[in-house]
C-alpha positions in Angstrom: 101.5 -41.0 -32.3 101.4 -42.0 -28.8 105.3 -41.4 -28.3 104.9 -37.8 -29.8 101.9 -37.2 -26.9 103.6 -38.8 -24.3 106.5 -36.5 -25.5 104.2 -33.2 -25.6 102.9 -34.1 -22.0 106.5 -34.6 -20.2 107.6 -31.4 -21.9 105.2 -29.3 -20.7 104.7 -31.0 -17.5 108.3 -30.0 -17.2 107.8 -26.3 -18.6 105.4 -25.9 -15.1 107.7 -27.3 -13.0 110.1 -24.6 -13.7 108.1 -22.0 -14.2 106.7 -22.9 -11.0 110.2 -23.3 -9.3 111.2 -20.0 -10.9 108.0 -17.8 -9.3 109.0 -19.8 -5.8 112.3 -18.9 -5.7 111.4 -15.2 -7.1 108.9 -15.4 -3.7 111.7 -16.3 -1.7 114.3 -13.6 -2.9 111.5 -10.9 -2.1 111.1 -12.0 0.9 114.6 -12.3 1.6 115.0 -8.7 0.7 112.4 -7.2 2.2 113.2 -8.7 5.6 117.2 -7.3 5.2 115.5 -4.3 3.9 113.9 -3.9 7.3 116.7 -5.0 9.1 119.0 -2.7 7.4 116.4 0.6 8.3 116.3 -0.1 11.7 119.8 -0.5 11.9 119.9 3.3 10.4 117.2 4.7 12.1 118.8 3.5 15.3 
């Protein structure tokens, strides 16, 4: 029994790592975006 927890924690221990690593790099690339988006305005408002 003790395997199958020790199993059950890792697993989804490892489930919130990437879900957190997903919604970090998801941050990022909005951010990323947003701060080309601005630079690509001025560039055409100019």
């Amino acid at each position: 029994m003790a395997e199958i927890e020790d199993f059950h924690v890792e697993s989804s221990l490892f489930l919130h790592r990437n879900c957190l690593y997903t919604s970090v790099r998801t941050a990022a690339m909005s951010q990323i975006m947003q701060s080309a988006g601005g630079i690509l305005s001025q560039k055409l408002l100019k």
